[in-house]
N, C-alpha and C positions, 0 to 999 in steps of 0.2 A: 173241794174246789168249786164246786158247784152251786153251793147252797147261796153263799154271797151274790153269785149271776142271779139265782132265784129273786132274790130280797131285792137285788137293783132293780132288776129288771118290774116289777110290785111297784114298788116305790116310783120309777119313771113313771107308768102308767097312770097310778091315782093322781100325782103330781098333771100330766097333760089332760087327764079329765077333771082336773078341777081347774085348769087353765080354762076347757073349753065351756063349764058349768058355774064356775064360783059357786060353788058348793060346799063349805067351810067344812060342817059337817061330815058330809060325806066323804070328803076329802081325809079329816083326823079320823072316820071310823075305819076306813081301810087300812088307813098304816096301823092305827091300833092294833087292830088283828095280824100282823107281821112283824112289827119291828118293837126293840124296846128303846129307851131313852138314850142309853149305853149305843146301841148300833146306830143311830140317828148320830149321836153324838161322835161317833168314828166317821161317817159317812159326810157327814161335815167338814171334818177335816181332809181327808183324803179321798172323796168320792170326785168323780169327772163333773164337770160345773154344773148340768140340768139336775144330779143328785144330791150337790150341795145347796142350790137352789131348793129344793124338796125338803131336804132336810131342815133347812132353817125353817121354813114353812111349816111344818110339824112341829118341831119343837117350839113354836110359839105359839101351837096351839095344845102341845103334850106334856111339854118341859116341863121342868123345875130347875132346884138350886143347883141342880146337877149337869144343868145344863149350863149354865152362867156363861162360865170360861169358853165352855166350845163356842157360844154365841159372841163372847165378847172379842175370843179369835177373828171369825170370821167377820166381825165391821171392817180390819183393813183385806179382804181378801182382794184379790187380783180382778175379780168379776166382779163389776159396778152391779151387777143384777144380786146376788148372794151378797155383796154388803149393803142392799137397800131392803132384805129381806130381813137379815139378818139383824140390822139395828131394830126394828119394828118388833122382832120376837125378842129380843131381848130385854128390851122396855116393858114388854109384855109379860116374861118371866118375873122380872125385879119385883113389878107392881102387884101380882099375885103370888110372890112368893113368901105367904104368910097362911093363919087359918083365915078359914069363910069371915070372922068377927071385925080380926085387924085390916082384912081385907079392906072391908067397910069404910072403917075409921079410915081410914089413909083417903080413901077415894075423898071423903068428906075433907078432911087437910089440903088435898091437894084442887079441890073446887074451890076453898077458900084462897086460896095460896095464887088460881092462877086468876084471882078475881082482883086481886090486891088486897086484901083480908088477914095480913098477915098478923094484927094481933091477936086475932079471933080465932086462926091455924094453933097458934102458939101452944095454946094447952093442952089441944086434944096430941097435938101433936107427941108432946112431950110426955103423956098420959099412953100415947101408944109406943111409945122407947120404949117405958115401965114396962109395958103387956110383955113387946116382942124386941128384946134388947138385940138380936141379931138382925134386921128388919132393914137391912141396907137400905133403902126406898125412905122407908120412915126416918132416919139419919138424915139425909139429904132433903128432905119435904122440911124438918126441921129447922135446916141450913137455910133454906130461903125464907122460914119466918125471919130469922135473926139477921138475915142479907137485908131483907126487908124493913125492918129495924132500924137498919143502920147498927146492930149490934155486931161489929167487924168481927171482934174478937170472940163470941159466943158462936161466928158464924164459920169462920175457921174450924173453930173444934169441932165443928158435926158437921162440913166438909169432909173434914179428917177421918172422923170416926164411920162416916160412908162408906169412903174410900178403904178403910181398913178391913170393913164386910166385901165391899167390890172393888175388888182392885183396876175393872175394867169401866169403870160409871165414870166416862169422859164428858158429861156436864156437871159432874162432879169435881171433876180434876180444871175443864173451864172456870169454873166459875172459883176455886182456892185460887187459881190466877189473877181472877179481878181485886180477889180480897188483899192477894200479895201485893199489886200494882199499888192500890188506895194506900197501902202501909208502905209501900218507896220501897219493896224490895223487887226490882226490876230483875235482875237475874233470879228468883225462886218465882216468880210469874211467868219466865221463861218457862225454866225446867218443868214447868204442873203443865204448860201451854206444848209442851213437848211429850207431853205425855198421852193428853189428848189425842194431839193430833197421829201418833202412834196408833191408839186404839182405833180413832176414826177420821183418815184421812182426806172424810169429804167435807167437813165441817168447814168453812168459809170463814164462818164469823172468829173463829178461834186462829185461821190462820192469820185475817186481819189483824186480830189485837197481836199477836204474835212482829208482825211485818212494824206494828206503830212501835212496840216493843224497839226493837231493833234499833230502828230510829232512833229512835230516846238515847238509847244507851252508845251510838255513833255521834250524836250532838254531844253529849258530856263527854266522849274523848278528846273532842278536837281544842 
C-alpha cells in the first residue's frame, strides 16, 4: 500500500520543480529513475489532477505507442490543465513514434505540407508508408498531400487508414469531416465531427463546422 504513496509522492515533486525550473530534462530524468510507461500510463488515468498533470508531461517526453490511448483518453479529461498537456504529449508521441530515419522523413513531409508544398510532400510521403506502413502520422501527413490536391478521394483513404493506426487522431477524424461535407454527405460529416469532438472537446473550429452542419441539414427539412 505504500509503495504507490512512494511513486506519487516522486512524481508530484519533480512535476512542481520543473513547474518552478522548466527544466525538461531534469524533469524526464527523475521520473525515469521511478516510474515506467505502464505506471505513468495508470497514473493518467486515475491519479488526483497535479498527478495526471505530471503524467501526461512525462509521457510526452517518455511515451511511446504504448502510450497513444492513455494520452488520447485524457484530451477530454475533466481538468482543462491535463487536457492542454495532454494534447501536446500526444502529438508528440504520434510524431516520434517511428525509428530515428522515418522520424526524419516525416518531419521533412510535414515542413513541406505546412508550407503548401504539397506535391513535393507527396512522394517522400508516400515512400515513408513503404518504410513504416503502421506510421499513423505518416497516414495523415499523406492525407493533407492529397487534401491538398484536391485529391478528395485518395484523401479520404489515408484519413481512413490514420484513423485505423489511431483511432484517437481527432484532426484526423476533422478534417474526414471536411472531405464528407465537399462530397454532400452531411450526416457522415457529422458523425466524424462527433467524433472529434469526443476525443477533444476544446476544439472550437470542429465544433463550428459541426454547428454550420446543423444548419444545413434544419434548412433542407423545412
Amino acid at each position: 500500500m505504500t509503495k504507490p504513496l512512494v511513486h506519487t509522492t516522486r512524481l508530484a515533486g519533480a512535476y512542481r520543480r520543473y513547474l518552478q525550473s522548466a527544466d525538461p530534462c531534469r524533469f524526464a530524468h527523475e521520473v525515469d529513475e521511478s516510474y515506467t510507461a505502464a505506471t505513468l500510463n495508470a497514473l493518467l488515468s486515475r491519479g488526483q489532477v497535479e498527478q495526471r498533470r505530471a503524467a501526461a508531461l512525462a509521457l510526452g517526453m517518455l511515451g511511446d505507442r504504448c502510450s497513444v490511448d492513455a494520452l488520447g483518453r485524457a484530451i477530454s479529461d475533466s481538468d482543462r490543465g491535463v487536457r492542454l498537456v495532454a494534447d501536446d504529449s500526444f502529438r508528440a508521441v504520434l510524431v516520434r513514434d517511428a525509428a530515428p530515419l522515418h522520424h526524419q522523413q516525416l518531419l521533412r513531409v510535414m515542413h513541406l505540407n505546412d508550407g503548401g508544398e504539397y506535391a513535393a510532400a507527396l512522394s517522400p510521403a508516400m515512400i515513408l508508408i513503404d518504410q513504416a506502413p503502421c506510421y499513423s502520422e505518416a497516414h495523415h501527413q499523406l492525407a493533407i498531400c492529397w487534401h491538398g490536391l484536391e485529391d478528395f478521394s485518395r484523401a479520404q483513404q489515408a484519413y481512413q487508414n490514420c484513423l485505423w493506426h489511431c483511432r484517437f487522431h481527432y484532426l484526423a477524424w476533422q478534417s474526414l469531416a471536411k472531405i464528407r461535407y465537399l462530397n454532400g454527405h452531411l450526416e457522415k460529416s457529422l458523425q466524424a465531427l462527433d467524433h472529434c469532438l469526443a476525443i477533444n472537446p476544446d476544439l472550437e473550429t470542429a465544433r463550428m463546422q459541426r454547428r454550420q452542419i446543423r444548419r444545413q441539414l434544419r434548412q433542407s427539412d423545412v
